[in-house]
C-alpha positions in Angstrom: 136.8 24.1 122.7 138.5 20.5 122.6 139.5 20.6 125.9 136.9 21.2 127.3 135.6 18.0 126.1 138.0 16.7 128.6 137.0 18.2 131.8 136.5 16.2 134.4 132.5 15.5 135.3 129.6 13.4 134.5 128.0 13.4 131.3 124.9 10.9 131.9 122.4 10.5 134.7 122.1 7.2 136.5 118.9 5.4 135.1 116.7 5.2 138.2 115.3 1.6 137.6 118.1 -1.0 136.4 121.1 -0.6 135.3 123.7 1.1 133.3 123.3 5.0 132.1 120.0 7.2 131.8 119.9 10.4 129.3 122.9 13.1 129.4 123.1 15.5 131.5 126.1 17.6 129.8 127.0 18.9 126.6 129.7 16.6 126.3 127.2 13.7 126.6 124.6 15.0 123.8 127.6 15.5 122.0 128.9 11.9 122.1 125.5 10.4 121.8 124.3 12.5 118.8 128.1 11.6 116.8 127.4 7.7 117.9 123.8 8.1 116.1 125.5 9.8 113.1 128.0 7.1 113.2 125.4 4.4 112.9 123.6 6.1 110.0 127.0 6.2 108.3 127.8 2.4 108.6 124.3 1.7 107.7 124.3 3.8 104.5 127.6 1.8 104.3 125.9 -1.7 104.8 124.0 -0.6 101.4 126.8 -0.5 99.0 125.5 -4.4 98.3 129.0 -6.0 98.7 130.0 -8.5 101.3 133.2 -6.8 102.1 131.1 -3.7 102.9 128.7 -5.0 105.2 131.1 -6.5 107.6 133.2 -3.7 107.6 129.6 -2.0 108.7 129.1 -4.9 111.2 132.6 -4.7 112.7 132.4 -0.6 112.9 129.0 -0.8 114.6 130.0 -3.2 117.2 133.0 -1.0 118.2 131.7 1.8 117.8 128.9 0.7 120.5 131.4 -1.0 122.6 133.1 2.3 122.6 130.1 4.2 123.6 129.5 1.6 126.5 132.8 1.9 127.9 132.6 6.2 127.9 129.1 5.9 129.2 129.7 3.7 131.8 133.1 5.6 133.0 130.5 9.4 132.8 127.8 7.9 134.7 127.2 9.9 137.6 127.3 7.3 140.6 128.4 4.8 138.1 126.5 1.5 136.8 125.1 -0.8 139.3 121.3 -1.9 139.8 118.5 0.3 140.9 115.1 -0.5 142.2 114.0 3.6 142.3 115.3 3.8 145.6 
């Protein structure tokens, strides 16, 4: 089932005003988007703990774990990022 995850394709819809990527349009992008949700809950619940050692440990996770989700989106983007006026 893993490498199936790796199949060539697009996995999110080009937003049709702006830029950047819309909603998925394969598995493999609910997939990534509902893990980088669960992800985000985890640092939160992380972020709780009280301790300053904790919360930027949550801080740092978040921001890669976004920056991560960026770069995949942005590389499964069917027609790739650019501006869009609904044209």
């Amino acid at each position: 089932m893993l490498h199936k995850f790796f199949e060539p394709g697009d996995w999110f819809a080009a937003k049709k005003y702006g830029y950047g990527s819309g909603m998925p349009i394969a598995w493999q992008g609910w997939v990534l988007l509902l893990s980088y949700i669960a992800v985000m809950a985890g640092f939160a619940f992380v972020m709780e703990r009280g301790d300053d050692v904790a919360f930027i440990t949550a801080c740092v996770g978040m921001v890669a774990a976004t920056g991560l989700l960026l770069w995949i989106a942005r590389s499964r983007t069917a027609g790739g990022w650019r501006w869009r006026n609904g044209k």
